[in-house]
N, C-alpha and C positions, 0 to 999 in steps of 0.2 A: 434108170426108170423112164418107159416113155410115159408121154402127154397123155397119151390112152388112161394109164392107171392111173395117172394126180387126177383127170377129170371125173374119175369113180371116186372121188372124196368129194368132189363138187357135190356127187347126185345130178351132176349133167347128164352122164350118159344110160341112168337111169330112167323110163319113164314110169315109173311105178315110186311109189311115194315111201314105201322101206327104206330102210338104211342101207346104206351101200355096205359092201363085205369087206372090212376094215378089217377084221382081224386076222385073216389069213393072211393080209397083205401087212399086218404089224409083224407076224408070225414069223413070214418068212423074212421079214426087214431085219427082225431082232436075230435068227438063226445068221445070216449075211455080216453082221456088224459083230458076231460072236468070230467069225472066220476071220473079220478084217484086223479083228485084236489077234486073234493067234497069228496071222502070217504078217501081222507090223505094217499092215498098209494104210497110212497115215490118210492120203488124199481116199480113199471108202473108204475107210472108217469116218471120216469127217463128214464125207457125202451123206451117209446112211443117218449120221445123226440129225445131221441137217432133214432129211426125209423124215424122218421117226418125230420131229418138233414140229415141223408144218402139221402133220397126221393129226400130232395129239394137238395141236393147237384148233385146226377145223374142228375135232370134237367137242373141246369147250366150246367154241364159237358158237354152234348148233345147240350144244344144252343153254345156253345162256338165252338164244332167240326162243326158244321154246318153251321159257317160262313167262 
């Protein structure tokens, strides 16, 4: 994953105040980590999970500021 797409979870490279498009980017995370179980690739499948917790962890983080 590059730098490009972790900074679309910032909302950095947004300049509009919407939420960035996280779930196409969970979407295709979750279809990728379904691939890395059936082909047994230990290091993505790790990676992907490791992506998919930061994701959901930004999202709590942002509900939590915004109350």
């Amino acid at each position: 994953m590059s730098l490009s797409k972790l900074s679309l979870l910032d909302g950095a490279a947004s300049p509009v105040s919407s939420p960035p498009p996280t779930s196409a980017l969970k979407a295709r995370l979750t279809q990728d980590m379904k691939a890395a179980m059936v082909s047994k690739d230990k290091t993505k499948l790790a990676a992907i999970r490791a992506i998919l917790t930061a994701v959901k962890q930004k999202e709590v983080d942002n509900r939590v500021e915004q109350r």
